[in-house]
N, C-alpha and C positions, 0 to 999 in steps of 0.2 A: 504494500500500500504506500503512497506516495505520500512523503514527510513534509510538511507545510507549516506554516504558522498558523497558531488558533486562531487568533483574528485574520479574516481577509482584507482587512483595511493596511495590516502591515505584512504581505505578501512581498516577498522577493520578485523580481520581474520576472527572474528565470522560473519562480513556483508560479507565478501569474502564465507565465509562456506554458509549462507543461498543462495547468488547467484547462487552456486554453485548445491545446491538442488533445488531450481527453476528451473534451468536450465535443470535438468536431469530428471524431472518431465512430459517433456513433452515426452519421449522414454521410463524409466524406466519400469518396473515391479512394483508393490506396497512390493514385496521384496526386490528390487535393492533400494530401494528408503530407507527402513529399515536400508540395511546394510551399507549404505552410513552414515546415520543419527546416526550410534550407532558405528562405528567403525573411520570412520575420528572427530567421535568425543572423541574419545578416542586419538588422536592427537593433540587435541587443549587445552585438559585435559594436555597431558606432555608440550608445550607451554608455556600453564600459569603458572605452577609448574617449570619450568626448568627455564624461564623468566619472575618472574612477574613484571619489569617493561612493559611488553607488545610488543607485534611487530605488523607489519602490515607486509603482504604479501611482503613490498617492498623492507623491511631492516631486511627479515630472513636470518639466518647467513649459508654460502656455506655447511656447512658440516651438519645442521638439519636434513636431514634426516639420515643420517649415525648415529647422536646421536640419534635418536629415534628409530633405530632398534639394537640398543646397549643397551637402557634401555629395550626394551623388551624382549630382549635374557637373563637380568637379572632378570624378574619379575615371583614372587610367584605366583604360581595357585590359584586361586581364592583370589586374595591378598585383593580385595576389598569386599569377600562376606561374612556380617553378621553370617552366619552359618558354616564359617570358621573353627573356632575350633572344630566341633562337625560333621565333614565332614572325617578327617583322612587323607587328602592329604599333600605330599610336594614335591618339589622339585620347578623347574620354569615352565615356560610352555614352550608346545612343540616348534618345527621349523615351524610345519605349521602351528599352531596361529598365531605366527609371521609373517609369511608370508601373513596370513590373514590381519590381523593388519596393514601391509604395505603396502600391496599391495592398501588396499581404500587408506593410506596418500600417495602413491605414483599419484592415479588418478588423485586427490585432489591436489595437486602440478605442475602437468603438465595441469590442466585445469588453473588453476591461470599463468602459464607460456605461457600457449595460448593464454590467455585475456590482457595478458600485463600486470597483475599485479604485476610480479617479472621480473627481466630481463634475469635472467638465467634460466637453468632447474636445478632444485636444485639434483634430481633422478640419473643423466646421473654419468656412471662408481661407483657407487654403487652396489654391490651386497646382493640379499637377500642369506639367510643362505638355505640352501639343503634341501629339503624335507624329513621329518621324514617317512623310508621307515620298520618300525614298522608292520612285520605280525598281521592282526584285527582277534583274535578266535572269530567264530561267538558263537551266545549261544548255550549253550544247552540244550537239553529238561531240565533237574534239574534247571537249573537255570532261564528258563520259567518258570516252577513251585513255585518255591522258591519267582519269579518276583509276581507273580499272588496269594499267599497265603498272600502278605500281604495286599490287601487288600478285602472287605469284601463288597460282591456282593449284599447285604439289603440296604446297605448304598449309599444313592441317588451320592455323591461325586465320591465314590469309583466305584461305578457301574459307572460313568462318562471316570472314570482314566481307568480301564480297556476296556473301548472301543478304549480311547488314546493308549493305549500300544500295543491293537492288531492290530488299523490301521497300523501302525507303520510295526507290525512284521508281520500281515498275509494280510497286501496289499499292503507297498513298499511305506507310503507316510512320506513324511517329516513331521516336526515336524511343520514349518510355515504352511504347509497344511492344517495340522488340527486344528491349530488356525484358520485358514481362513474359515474352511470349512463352507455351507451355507445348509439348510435345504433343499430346493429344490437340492440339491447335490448328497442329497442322496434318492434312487429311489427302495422301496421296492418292488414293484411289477416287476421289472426286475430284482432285485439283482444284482444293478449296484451303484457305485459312480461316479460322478461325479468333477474331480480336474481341474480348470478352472483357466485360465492366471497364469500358476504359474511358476518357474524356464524359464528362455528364452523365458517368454509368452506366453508358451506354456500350450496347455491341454490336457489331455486324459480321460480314462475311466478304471476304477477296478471294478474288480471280488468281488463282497460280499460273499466270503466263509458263511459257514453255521454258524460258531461259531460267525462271526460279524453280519448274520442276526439277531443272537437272543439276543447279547446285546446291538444292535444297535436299535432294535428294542424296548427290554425290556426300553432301557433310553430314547429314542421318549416317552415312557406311561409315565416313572415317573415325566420328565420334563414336558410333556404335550408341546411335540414340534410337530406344524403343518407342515405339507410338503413345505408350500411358510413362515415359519416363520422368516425371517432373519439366523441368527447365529444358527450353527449348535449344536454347545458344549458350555454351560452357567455354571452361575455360580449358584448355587443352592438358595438361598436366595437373591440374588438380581437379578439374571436374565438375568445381563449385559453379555455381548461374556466374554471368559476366554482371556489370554495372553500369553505372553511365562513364565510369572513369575509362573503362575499355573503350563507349564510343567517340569520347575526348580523346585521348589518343590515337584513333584511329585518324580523326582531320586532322589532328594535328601531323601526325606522318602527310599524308594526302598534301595538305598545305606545303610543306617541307619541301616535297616530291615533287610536285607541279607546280608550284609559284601561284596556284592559283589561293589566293589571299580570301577570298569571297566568298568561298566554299562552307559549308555546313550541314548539317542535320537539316534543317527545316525549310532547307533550299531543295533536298531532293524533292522533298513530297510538294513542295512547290511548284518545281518542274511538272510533277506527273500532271498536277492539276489543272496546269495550263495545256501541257500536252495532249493533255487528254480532253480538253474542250476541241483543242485545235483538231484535233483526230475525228471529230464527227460526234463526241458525247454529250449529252442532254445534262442540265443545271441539277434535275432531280437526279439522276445516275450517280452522277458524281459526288454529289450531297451525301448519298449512301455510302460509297467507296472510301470518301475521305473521315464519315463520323461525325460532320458539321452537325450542329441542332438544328439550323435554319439555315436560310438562303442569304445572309447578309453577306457571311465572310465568300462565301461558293460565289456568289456574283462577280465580286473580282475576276475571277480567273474568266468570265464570259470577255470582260472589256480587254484584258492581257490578251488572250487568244487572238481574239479579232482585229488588237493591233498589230499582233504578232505576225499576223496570216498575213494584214497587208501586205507590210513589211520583209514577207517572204524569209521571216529567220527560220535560220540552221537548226532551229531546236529538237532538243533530244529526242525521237519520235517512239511511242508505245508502240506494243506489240500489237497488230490488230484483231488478237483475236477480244481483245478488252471492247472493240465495238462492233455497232450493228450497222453501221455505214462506215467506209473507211473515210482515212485522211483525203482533203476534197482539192489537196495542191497538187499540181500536175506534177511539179519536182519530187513528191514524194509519194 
């Protein structure tokens, strides 16, 4: 049972923080629950650094949040990551980190101001900074290729990576997904996957194009993964599930390897999405394939497509067995 103070008026922020994950344990997603635990604690981090004689929820100072989305609007990209130098980034990070960033201390703040443990709302007439409205070039075919030469299809690891990469581009799932993903998930005899409680608790089902049957398949042999075996994607000598720290690593190799600086997790599935309008796919299809709740975020990739297609880009083109009309450019 978790050691607290008797009074919740004099709560430690770290007992206020774990309440706080208790509490949202019983609704959450096993995502929602992640992103709580890694990003309001990335609040409690400036906290301690900003004041370390310490505070409690009860005697945070009015204007804390406004100083923590002022020190993040100042903060280096990847300020805190070991492979920093040998990465090639600068500047600070974007508005929508930011926004990410705050938006958990912001929840985190108003569930403590619901519980009584502060008396004010610390949020209220703050504003977060604008969204970073940055057109995303999806890839293209070269720099698929370029993504995929470095690594080396014999090699149990890399045969691993590149099943990660194609989930990613040639079926639209997130990067947590494929952390999560679970052996019984994946379903050769239909040439289905399986993505279960995931974004909004939601689940759905993908297409196993031909090129993920056969390295999804080829790394079920060399892992020696059974159909009900737990974890889908291991680590190669010890066996354990991979993390996210595996798919950090992975771009950052990739990055290393191809100079391509731009690169990420949430660029593949961004690719598919556009590609997959451009290829002949309908708003609702794709709404399913990706997990979206609604049509707000899915419409993007309608306007991206269309300007794509004028503009006759190179991009990464899907397999067509994913539509029911194919790709409608003559070049491809």
């Amino acid at each position: 049972m978790m050691k607290t103070s008797e009074n919740k008026n004099e709560l430690t922020m770290q007992e206020a923080f774990e309440r706080f994950l208790e509490n949202g344990k019983a609704s959450w997603a096993p995502s929602t629950l992640q992103f709580y635990e890694k990003n309001v604690g990335y609040f409690l981090r400036f906290l301690s650094e900003t004041y370390p004689a310490g505070l409690t929820p009860g005697n945070l100072p009015p204007s804390v949040f406004l100083e923590y989305l002022v020190s993040l609007r100042a903060k280096e990209r990847y300020s805190n990551h070991p492979l920093r130098d040998v990465m090639h980034v600068e500047g600070t990070i974007k508005n929508n980190t930011v926004r990410t960033y705050g938006r958990a201390a912001k929840v985190f703040l108003n569930w403590c101001y619901q519980n009584r443990l502060c008396s004010q709302r610390l949020t209220d007439y703050v504003r977060m900074p604008k969204a970073d409205n940055d057109q995303i070039l999806p890839l293209s075919v070269e720099e698929v290729q370029a993504m995929d030469a470095v690594f080396d299809r014999q090699i149990p690891n890399d045969l691993r990576n590149l099943c990660i990469l194609h989930l990613m581009l040639d079926a639209g799932l997130r990067s947590c997904e494929v952390v999560r993903l679970q052996a019984a998930d994946v379903v050769f005899s239909s040439k289905c996957i399986t993505i279960n409680r995931s974004k909004h608790s939601r689940s759905r089902v993908v297409r196993m194009v031909p090129l993920l049957q056969e390295l999804l398949g080829e790394y079920a042999h060399v892992f020696r993964i059974a159909s009900s075996d737990g974890p889908f994607f291991r680590k190669f000598r010890s066996r354990d599930s991979i993390d996210s720290n595996v798919i950090r690593a992975l771009f950052i190799r990739i990055r290393r390897n191809t100079g391509l600086d731009r690169v990420y997790p949430h660029l593949l599935r961004h690719t598919f999405a556009t590609s997959y309008m451009m290829g002949g796919g309908n708003l609702e299809s794709l709404r399913i394939l990706v997990g979206h709740y609604d049509y707000s975020v899915t419409r993007i990739y309608l306007h991206l497509a269309n300007q794509f297609f004028v503009m006759d880009s190179d991009i990464y083109r899907l397999d067509p067995v994913l539509f029911r009309t194919s790709y409608q450019s003559k070049h491809w």
